[in-house]
C-alpha positions in Angstrom: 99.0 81.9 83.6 100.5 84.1 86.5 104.9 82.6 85.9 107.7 84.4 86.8 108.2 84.5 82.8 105.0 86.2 82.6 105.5 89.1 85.1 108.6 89.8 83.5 107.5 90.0 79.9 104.4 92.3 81.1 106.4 94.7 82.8 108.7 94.7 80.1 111.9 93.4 82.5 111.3 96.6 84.3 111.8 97.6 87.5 108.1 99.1 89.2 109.5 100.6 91.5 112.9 102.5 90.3 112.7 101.7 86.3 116.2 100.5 86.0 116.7 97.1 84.5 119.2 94.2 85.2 120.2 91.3 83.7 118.5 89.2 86.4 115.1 90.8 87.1 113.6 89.2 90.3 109.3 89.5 91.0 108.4 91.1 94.1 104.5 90.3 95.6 103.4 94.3 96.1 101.3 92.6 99.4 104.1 90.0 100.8 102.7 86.3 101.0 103.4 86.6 104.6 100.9 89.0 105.1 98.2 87.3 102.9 99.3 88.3 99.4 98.6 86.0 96.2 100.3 84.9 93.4 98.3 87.1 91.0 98.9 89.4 88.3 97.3 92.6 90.2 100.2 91.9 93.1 102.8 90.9 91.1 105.8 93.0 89.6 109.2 93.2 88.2 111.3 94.2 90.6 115.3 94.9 90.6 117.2 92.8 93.2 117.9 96.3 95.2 114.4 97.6 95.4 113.1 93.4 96.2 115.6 93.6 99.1 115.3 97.4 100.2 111.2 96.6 100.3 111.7 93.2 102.2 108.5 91.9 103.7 106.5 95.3 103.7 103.8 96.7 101.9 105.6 99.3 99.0 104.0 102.5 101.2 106.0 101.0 104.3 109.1 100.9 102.9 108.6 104.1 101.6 108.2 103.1 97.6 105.7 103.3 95.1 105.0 101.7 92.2 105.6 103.1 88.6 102.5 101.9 87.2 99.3 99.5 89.0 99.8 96.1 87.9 96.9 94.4 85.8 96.3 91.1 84.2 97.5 91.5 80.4 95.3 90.9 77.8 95.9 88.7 75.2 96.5 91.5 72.3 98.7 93.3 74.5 100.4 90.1 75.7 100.7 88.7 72.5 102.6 92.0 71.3 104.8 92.5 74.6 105.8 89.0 73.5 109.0 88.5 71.3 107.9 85.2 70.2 107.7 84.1 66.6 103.6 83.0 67.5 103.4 86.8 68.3 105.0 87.6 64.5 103.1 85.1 63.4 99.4 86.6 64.8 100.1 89.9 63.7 98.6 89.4 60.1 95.7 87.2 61.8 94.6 90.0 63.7 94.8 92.6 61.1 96.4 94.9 63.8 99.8 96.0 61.7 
């Protein structure tokens, strides 16, 4: 499921657009609600409260930003693993992968 949580653990608690991190990481919509953007992994990122405010309500080429990497739904290997979960440690032998 697309949560706030989510976002955050996919990209890591990294900023897309400058790469710093903060304590409290904020999501950004790459095409704003406002201008018919959905609440879906592919335009969904970890943003930093400074680059969320500097982009406002603007496409990331409008504001003059880019993203670090294209956001993409996870899958469930790659999201298990990102994870820091215990049911991540505890898949790892499941899967045969380590």
């Amino acid at each position: 499921h697309v949560t706030r949580q989510n976002i955050l653990r996919r990209d890591h608690r990294i900023c897309q657009y400058c790469g710093r991190t903060e304590p409290q990481m904020t999501v950004d919509h790459v095409t704003p609600r406002s201008r018919g953007g959905l609440d879906t992994w592919e335009n969904m990122v970890c943003a930093c409260s400074s680059c969320n405010s500097r982009k406002g309500d603007r496409p990331p080429e409008r504001a003059g930003m880019s993203l670090l990497r294209t956001p993409r739904k996870p899958n469930l290997i790659t999201f298990l693993f990102a994870s820091r979960s215990p049911f991540a440690e505890a898949w790892k032998s499941y899967l045969n992968l380590f």
